[in-house]
N, C-alpha and C positions, 0 to 999 in steps of 0.2 A: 096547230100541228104538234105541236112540244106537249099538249094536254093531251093527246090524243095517245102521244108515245110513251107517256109516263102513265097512263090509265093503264095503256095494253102492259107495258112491264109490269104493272101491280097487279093484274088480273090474271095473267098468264100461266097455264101449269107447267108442267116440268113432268113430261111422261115417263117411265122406268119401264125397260124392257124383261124379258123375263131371266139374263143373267144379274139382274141388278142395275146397268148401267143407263146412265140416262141417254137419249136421243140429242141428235145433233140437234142442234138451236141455229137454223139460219142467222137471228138475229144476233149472233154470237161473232159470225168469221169476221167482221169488221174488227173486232178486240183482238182475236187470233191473228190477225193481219198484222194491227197495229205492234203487236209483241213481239213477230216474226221480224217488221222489220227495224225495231228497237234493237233487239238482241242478233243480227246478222252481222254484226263484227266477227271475224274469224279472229287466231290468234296474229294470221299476221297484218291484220287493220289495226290489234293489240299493238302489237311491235314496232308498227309507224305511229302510231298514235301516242308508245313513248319518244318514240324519237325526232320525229317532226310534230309534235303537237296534235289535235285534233283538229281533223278534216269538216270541216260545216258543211260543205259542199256535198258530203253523204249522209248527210243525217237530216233525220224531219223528227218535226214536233207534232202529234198527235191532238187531236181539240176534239172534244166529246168524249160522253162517260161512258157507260154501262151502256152497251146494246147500241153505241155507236157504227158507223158504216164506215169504208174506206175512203171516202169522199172530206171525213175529217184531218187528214194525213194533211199537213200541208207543209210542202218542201221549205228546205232552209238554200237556197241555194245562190238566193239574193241578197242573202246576210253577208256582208262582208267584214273582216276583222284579223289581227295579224295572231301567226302562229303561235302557239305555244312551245320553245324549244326547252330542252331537256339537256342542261350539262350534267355529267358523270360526274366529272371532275371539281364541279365548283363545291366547295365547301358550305354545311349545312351553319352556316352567320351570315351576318351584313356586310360588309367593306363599307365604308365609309366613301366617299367619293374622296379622291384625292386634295389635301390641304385643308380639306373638313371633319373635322369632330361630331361625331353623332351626339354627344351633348352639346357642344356649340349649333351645330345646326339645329337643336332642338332648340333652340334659346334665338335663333333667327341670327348667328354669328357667325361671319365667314372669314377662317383665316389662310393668308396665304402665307406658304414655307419661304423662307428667308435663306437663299445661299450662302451668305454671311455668317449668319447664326449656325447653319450645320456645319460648316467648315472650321468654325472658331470651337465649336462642340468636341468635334473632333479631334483635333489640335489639343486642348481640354484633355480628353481620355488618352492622347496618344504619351503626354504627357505625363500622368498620374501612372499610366501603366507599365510604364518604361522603370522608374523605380520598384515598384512590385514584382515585376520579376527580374528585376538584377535581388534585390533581397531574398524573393523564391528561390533564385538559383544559389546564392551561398549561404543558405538555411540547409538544402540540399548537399551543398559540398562539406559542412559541417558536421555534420547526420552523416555521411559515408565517411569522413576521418575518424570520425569516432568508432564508427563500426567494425574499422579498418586498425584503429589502433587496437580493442578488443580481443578483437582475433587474433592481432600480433602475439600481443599478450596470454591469452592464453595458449597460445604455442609452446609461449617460451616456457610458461609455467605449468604445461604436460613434458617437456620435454626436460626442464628441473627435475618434475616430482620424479621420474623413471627414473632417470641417473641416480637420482639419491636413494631408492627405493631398491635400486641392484646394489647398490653399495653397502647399503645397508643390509640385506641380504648375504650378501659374500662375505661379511664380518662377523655374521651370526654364526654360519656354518663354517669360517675358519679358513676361505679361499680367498679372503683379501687383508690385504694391510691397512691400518690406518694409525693416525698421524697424533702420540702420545707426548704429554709434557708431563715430565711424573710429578714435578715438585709442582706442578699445577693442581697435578688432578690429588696429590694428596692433600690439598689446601682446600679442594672442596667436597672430599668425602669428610674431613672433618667438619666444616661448616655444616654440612650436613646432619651431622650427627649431634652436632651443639643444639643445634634446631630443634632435634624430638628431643633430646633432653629438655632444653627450655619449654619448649612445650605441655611438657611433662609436670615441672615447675609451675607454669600456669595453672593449669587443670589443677592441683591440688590445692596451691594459693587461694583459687576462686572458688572451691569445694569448702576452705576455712572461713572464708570471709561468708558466705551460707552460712554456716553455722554458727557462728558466732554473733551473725547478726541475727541466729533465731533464739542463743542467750541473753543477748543483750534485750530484747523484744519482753523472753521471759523475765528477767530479772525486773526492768519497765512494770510491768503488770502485778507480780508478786508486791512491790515496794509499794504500790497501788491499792492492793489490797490488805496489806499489813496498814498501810494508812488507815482505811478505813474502818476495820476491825477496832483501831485502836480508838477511836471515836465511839464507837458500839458498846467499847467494850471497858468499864471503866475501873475492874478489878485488874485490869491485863495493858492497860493505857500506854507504861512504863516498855512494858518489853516489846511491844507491835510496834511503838515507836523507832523502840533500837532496830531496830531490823529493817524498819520501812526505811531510817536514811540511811542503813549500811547498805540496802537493795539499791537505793538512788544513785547513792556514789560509786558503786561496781558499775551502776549503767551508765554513769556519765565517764568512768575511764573506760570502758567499753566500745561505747562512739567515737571516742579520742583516738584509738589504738583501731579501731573500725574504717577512721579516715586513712590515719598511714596504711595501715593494710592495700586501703583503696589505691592510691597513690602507687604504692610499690606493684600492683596489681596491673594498675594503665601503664607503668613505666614499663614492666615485664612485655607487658602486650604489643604497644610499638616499635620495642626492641623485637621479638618476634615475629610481627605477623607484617611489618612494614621495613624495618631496617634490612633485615635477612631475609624478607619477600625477594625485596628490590635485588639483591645482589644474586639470589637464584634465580630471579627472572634474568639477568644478563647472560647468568650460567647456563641457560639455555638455549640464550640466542648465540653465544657462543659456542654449542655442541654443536650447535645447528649449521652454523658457519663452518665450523670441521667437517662432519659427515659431506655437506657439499663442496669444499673443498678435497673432499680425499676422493670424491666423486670426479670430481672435474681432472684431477691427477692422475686416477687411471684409466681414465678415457683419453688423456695427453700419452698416454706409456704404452694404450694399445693401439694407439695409429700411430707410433712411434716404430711398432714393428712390423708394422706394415709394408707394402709394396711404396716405393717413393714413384710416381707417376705425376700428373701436371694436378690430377683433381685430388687424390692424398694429400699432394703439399698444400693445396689451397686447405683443406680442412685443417690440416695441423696447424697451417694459422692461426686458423679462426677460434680451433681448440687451447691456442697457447694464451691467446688475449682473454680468453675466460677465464681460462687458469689462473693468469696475474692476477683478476679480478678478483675470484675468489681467495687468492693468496691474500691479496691487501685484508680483505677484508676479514680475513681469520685471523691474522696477524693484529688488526685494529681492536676488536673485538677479546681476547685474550690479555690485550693491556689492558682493556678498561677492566677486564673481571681479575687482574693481578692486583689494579691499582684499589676498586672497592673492596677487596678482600684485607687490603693493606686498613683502609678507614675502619674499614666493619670492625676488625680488631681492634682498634682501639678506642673505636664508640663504644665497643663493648665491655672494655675492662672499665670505661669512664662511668658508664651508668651503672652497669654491677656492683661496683663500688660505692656509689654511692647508693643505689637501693638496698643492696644487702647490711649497711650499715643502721642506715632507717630502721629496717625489719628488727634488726636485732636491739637496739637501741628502747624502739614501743614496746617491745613485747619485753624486754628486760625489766621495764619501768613500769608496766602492767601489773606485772605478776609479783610484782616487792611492794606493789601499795605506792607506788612512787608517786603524787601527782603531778609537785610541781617539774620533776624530769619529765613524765611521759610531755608536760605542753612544751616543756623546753624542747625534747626532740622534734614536735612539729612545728615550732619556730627557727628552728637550727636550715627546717627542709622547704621553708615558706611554703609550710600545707596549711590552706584555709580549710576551717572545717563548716559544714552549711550547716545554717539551721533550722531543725525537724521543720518538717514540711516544705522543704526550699523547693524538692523535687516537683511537688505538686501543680499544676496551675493556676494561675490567679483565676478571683473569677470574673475579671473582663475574656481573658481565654478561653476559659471557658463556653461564656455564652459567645 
């Protein structure tokens, strides 16, 4: 029978009517059947079939191919087998079953939890964390003093700069007073004034020692050359000679008178730019100290004429303790720049003296041809003088 139904499907035509379409195929509705009731789930067979699983009990499996009948339909209805349910909810991993390890259970190892061991865990972290945050927490309080001191501070010091900044202000234009020591302040308009004079001193000092160290250089090289001419030159032997060590010996009292220069030069210098620094930097911290004292004093004098009420007196307090404050410390401040002005003076006439001594002494004995004077003076002033090339670096220094 099976030869017989596969002969007729392979011999059979397939008639076309005259829109094009084919004719119905009896042998066909069995497959149409079978399709029909494959796919007769509606949506809501869909909608139970997620959520309670799929129903056996309506559904059949089909047996036979091409050109099958409905007779191969054959029900599921005696299949039995449990639901397939559908959580929302459960998360798309594994859980482990409880007290087991998905690698221990892979390995065929079963362990059980220990309420000993979690408790003693426990106990463990409650401990360890108990320190951690008492130290979080005053890391925290730390971090906010600091922030808190900050701020204080800069209160205090916008509220400095303004007072001092109107005080300053109202002295410029002539609507306030402020707080004069004459026999102060004339101690250091002079000091002041010695300063660019000295100054002054320097700069041309160190303008000489230039130049003279670019004679000594030439004279160096002339006596150099008169050497060797006089070698060359055997009608002229006699006079290139004289010349070459009168060129030598001007260059060696040269260097001689070169070093004290030096000397009087660094001595000039830290008398300048370090002795009388230091004492105008004090002079300034002491202006400064005035200005905000004469600041804080008319801020004491204008809530002095003020309304006396509960909350005025409290500030005139508060104004008068800053005032002493600043009092002390103008008053502190004024000594020390009376008492350095007192040293300074007589650092000054000590080294003066003796450098201007020096000066005059090399260049006296320079220029008379003096020699053994000039070395005497830089043994009088224990000036070592280096020699050529001292400046230079070695050559381990170098590499």
């Amino acid at each position: 029978m099976a030869d017989s139904i596969m002969s007729r499907a392979a011999t059979m035509e397939i008639p076309i009517n005259s829109n094009g379409d084919s004719r119905t195929i009896p042998e066909d509705d069995g497959l149409e059947q079978a399709a029909k009731a494959q796919w007769s789930l509606d949506e809501k067979d869909l909608q139970q079939v997620m959520v309670s699983g799929p129903n056996l009990n309506e559904t059949s499996i089909v047996s036979g191919g091409y050109g099958g009948t409905a007779e191969g339909i054959i029900p599921t209805s005696s299949i039995k087998g449990p639901a397939i349910r559908f959580n929302a909810d459960f998360p798309p991993r594994r859980i482990p079953a409880p007290g087991q390890d998905l690698r221990m259970k892979a390995r065929g190892v079963n362990i059980v939890p220990s309420h000993s061991a979690a408790s003693r865990i426990a106990s463990q972290s409650a401990i360890i964390s108990g320190p951690n945050m008492h130290q979080a927490g005053t890391a925290e309080e730390a971090t906010r003093g600091v922030a808190v001191e900050k701020l204080d501070f800069m209160r205090k010091w916008g509220l400095n700069t303004y007072k001092c900044t109107k005080q300053m202000i109202s002295e410029r234009f002539g609507r306030g007073s402020r707080t004069v020591d004459l026999e102060l302040e004339a101690q250091i308009e002079v000091l002041r004034d010695t300063k660019r004079k000295y100054e002054n001193v320097l700069r041309l000092a160190r303008a000489l020692t230039n130049h003279f160290y670019s004679m000594v250089q030439t004279q160096h090289a002339l006596g150099d050359t008169f050497a060797d001419l006089s070698q060359k030159s055997p009608e002229l032997r006699d006079e290139f000679g004289y010349n070459a060590e009168t060129q030598k010996l001007l260059c060696k009292n040269g260097e001689t008178l070169l070093g004290a220069i030096n000397f009087f030069v660094s001595s000039i210098n830290t008398l300048v730019n370090k002795t009388m620094e230091d004492t105008l930097l004090t002079i300034k911290k002491y202006e400064d100290a005035r200005l905000e004292y004469d600041a804080y004093r008319a801020d004491l004098e204008e809530l002095n004429l003020g309304p006396r009420d509960a909350v005025t007196m409290a500030r005139i307090e508060a104004a008068q303790q800053q005032y002493q404050v600043q009092k002390d410390k103008y008053e502190r401040l004024r000594n020390d720049v009376t008492i350095k002005l007192k040293f300074l003076e007589e650092n000054k006439v000590k080294v003066m003296h003796k450098q201007l001594l020096l000066f005059h002494n090399a260049i006296s004995a320079y220029f008379a041809g003096n020699q053994q004077q000039l070395e005497q003076t830089l043994k009088q002033f224990n000036i070592k003088l280096k020699p050529p090339g001292a400046d230079k670096p070695s050559w381990l220094e170098e590499q």
